[in-house]
C-alpha distance (Angstrom), angle and dihedral (degrees) to the residues before:
residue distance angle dihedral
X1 . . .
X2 3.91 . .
X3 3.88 108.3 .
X4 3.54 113.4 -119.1
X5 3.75 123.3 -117.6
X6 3.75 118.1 -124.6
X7 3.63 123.8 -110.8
X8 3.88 95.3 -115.3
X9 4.24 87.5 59.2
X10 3.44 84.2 52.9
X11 3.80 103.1 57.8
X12 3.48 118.3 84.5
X13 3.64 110.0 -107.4
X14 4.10 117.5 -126.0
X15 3.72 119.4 -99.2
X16 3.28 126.7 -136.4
X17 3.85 100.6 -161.6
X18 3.80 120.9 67.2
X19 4.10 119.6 -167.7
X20 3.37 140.3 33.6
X21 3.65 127.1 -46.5
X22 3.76 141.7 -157.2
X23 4.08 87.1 -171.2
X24 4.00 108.4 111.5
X25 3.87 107.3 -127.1
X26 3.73 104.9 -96.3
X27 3.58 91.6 47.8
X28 4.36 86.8 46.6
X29 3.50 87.0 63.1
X30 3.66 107.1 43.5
X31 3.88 83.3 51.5
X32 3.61 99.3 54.6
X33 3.37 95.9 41.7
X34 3.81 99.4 44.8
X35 4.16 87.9 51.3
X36 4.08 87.9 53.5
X37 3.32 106.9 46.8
X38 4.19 86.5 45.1
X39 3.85 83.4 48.8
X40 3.95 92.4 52.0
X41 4.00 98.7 46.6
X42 3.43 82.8 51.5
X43 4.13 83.1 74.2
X44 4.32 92.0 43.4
X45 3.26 114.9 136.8
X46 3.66 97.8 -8.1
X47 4.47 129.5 106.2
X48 4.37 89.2 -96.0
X49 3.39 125.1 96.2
X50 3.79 114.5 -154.6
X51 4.39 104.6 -123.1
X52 3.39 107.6 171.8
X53 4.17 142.4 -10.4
X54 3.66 117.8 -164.0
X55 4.28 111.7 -169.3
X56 3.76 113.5 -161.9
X57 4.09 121.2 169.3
X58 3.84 131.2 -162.3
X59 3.41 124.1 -176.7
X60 4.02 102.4 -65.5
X61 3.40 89.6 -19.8
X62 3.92 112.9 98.7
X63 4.06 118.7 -165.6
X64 3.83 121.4 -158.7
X65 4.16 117.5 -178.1
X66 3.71 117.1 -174.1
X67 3.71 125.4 -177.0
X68 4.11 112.2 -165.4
X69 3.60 130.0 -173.3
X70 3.92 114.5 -148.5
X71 3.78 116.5 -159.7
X72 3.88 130.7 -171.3
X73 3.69 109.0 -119.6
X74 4.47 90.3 -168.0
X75 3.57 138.1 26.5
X76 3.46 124.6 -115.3
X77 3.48 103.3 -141.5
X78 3.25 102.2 53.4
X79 4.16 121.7 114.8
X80 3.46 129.4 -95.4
X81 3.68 130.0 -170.1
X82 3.54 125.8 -150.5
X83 3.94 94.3 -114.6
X84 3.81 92.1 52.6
X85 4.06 88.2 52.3
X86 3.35 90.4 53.8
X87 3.53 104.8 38.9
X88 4.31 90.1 36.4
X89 4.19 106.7 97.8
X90 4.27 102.9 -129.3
X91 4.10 89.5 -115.6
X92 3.95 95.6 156.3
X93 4.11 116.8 166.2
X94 3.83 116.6 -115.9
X95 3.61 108.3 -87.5
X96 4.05 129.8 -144.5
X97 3.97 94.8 -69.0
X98 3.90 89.7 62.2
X99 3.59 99.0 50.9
X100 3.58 93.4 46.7
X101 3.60 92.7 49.2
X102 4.08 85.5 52.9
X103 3.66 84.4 50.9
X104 3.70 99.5 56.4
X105 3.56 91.7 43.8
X106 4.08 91.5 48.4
X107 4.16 84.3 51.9
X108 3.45 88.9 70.4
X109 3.47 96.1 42.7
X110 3.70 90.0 59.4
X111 3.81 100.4 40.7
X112 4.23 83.9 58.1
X113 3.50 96.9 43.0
X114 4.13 100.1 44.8
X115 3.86 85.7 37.8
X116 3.86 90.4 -134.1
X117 4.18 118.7 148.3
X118 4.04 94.9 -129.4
X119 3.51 131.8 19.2
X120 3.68 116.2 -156.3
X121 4.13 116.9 -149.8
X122 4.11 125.3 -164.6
X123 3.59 123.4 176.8
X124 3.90 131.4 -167.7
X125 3.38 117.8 -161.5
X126 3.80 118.2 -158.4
X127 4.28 112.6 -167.9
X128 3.17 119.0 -162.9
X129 4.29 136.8 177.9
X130 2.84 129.1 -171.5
X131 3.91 99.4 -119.6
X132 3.61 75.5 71.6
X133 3.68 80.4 78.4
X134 3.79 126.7 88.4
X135 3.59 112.6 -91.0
X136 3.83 93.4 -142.5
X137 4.02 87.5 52.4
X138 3.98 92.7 47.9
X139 3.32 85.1 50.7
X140 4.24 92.1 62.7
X141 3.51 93.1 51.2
X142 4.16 95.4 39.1
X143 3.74 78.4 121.7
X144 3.42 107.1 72.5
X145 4.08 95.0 32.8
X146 3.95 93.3 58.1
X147 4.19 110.0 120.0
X148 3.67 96.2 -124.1
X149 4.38 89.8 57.0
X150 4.04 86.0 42.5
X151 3.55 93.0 111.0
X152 3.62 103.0 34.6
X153 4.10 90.0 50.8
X154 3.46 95.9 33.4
X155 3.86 87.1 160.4
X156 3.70 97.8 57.3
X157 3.95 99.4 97.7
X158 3.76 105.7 41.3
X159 3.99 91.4 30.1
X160 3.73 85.7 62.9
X161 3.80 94.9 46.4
X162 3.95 90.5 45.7
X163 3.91 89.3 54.3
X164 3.98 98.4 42.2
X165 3.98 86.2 54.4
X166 3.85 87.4 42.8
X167 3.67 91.0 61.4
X168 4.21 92.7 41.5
X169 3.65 86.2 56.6
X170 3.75 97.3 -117.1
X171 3.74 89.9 117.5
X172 3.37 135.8 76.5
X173 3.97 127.4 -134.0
X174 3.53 80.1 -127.6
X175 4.37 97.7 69.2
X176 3.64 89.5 26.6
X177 4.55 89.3 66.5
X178 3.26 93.0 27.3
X179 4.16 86.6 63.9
X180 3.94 88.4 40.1
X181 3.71 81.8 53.8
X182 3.45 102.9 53.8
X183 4.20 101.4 40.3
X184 4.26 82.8 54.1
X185 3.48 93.4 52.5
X186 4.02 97.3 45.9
X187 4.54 87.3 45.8
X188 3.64 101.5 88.0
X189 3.58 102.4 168.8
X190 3.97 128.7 49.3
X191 3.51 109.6 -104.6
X192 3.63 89.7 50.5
X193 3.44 92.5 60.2
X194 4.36 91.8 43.2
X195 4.30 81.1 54.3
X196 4.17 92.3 50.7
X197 3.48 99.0 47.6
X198 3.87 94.8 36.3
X199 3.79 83.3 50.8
X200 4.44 87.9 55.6
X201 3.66 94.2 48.8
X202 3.95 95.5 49.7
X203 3.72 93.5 47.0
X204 3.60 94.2 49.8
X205 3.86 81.7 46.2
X206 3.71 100.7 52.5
X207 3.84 90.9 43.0
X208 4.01 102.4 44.8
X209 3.84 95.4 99.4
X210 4.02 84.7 58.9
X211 4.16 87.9 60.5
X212 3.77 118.0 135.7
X213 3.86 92.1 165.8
X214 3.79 131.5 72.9
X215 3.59 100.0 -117.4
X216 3.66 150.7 -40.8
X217 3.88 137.7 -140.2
X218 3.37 140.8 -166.3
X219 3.63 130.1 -174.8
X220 3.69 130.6 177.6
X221 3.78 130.2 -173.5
X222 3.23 139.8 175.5
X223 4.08 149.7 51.0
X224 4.16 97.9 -29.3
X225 3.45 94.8 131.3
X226 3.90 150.5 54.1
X227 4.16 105.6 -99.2
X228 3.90 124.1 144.8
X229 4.05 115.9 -99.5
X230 3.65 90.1 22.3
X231 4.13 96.0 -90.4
X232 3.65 117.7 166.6
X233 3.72 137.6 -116.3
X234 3.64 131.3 -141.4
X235 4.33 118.9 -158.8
X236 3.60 106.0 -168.9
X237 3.83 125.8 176.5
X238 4.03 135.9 168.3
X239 3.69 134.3 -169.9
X240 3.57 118.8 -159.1
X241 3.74 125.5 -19.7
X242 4.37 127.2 -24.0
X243 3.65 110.5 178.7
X244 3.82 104.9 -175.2
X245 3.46 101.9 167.9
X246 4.31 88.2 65.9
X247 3.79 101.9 86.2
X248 3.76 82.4 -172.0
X249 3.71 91.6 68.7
X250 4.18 117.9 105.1
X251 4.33 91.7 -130.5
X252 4.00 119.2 157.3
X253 3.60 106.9 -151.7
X254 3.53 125.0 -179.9
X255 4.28 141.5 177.5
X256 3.51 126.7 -144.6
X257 3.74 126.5 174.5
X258 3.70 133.0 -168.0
X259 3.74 150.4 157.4
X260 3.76 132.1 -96.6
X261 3.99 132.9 -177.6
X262 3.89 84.4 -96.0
X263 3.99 103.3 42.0
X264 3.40 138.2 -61.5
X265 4.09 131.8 -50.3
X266 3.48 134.9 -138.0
X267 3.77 116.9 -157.9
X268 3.78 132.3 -174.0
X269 4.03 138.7 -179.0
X270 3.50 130.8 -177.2
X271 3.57 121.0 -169.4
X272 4.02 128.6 -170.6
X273 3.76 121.2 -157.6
C-alpha cells in the first residue's frame, strides 16, 4: 500500500515573495531568504519581535513590508530603592531608533545585492503592554511576573503579551516559535525547562475564554531534557479546534529547530484564523 502523505505536506506553504520574477528558482530562493533572515537580525537582541515580511518586486522598483511587534520587557511603575540603582548594571535593550537605523543601513544592503534602482521600505509597528492583558488572566500567571522571580522568569512579561496577541490573531506562528525557540535554547538545566513550558500551557489556559481564533498547537520534540540513553520527549498541547486534513482551512504553520545542552529540538505551531 502507498503511504499516505500528511496533511501538513499537503498545504501549500506561505510565500514570501509576491510578483513576477525574472530570477531562476535557485537564485529566488537564496534571495528571499538572504533578505529575511537580514531583516530578522535586524530585531536581535532588542524589545521587537519580527511578525511578518512580505517581498513584492516591479520592474526596478523593489517593495519591502514589515510588520513588528514591540513588547515592554519592565514596568514602569514599579519601585526602586536607592541600593538596587546603584548596585543594578544600566543593561537597557535597543529601542526603536536602533532598529531603524539597522534598517536603513540593511536598505542599502538589499538595493546592492538584488541590483534593483529603488528599494521601497514599510514598517508596522504593533505596541503592546501588558495591561493590555486581562486582569483575571494576569492574575493566573501573578507567579511568574512577581519582582523577586524577575530574573529567574525573565520571559514572564513579554511571553504573556506574545501569547494574548497570539490568540487575537495579531501574531503570527512565525514570532510566536521563534520566542519558544529562543527561551529553550537559553534553559540549560531541567527544571527550567518544566517552569517555561508549564508557564505556556497556563497562559494559554488563563486566556482561552479571550479566543478569537479556531485553535492553536504547539508541539515540541526532541532532546530538551535529562533522560537516560539520550531518548527524546515530545510536549504537545492544543487549544480549540486544528483540522489539518481541510486544505480549505486559513492555518499558519511553521518549523523551527534548534540546539540544547542535550541535543537538538524540533518545534512546530499551527495556528487557524
Amino acid at each position: 500500500m502507498a503511504q499516505k502523505a500528511h496533511p501538513t505536506s499537503l498545504r501549500p506553504p506561505k510565500d514570501l515573495y509576491h510578483g513576477c520574477t525574472h530570477w531562476n528558482e535557485p537564485r529566488f530562493y537564496y534571495i528571499t531568504t538572504t533578505i529575511h533572515n537580514l531583516i530578522s537580525s535586524c530585531c536581535a537582541e532588542t524589545t521587537h519581535f519580527l511578525d511578518d515580511i512580505k517581498i513584492s518586486r516591479h520592474l526596478g522598483l523593489f517593495f519591502l513590508e514589515v510588520s513588528l511587534i514591540h513588547f515592554h520587557f519592565t514596568s514602569k511603575k514599579r519601585f526602586k530603592s536607592r541600593r538596587y540603582k546603584e548596585n543594578k548594571k544600566n543593561k537597557k535593550k535597543p529601542s526603536w531608533a536602533v532598529i531603524a537605523h539597522r534598517l536603513y543601513s540593511a536598505v542599502k544592503l538589499i538595493q546592492r545585492f538584488t541590483g534593483t534602482k529603488k528599494v521601497i521600505l514599510k514598517v508596522k509597528r504593533l505596541k503592546i503592554y501588558t495591561r493590555a492583558v486581562p486582569k483575571t488572566a494576569r492574575k493566573q500567571v501573578s507567579y511568574y511576573a512577581k519582582g523577586f522571580h524577575r530574573g529567574k522568569y525573565d520571559f514572564a512579561r513579554y511571553g504573556l503579551q506574545l501569547i494574548y496577541l497570539a490568540i487575537q490573531g495579531k501574531a503570527s506562528a512565525l514570532s510566536l516559535s521563534r520566542f519558544l525557540e529562543q527561551n529553550l535554547c537559553s534553559r540549560q538545566k531541567r527544571k527550567r525547562h518544566h517552569q517555561f513550558l508549564a508557564f505556556v500551557k497556563q497562559s494559554f489556559q488563563a486566556l482561552q475564554r479571550r479566543s478569537k481564533v479556531q485553535g492553536i498547537k504547539i508541539q515540541i520534540k526532541g532532546r530538551f531534557t535529562h533522560k537516560a540513553k539520550g531518548r527524546s520527549r515530545v510536549w504537545k498541547y492544543q487549544m480549540g479546534q486544528m483540522r489539518l486534513s481541510q486544505l480549505d482551512k486559513d492555518i499558519q504553520a511553521e518549523y523551527v529547530s534548534t540546539q540544547t545542552a542535550y541535543g537538538s529540538v524540533g518545534i512546530k505551531v499551527w495556528i487557524c484564523n
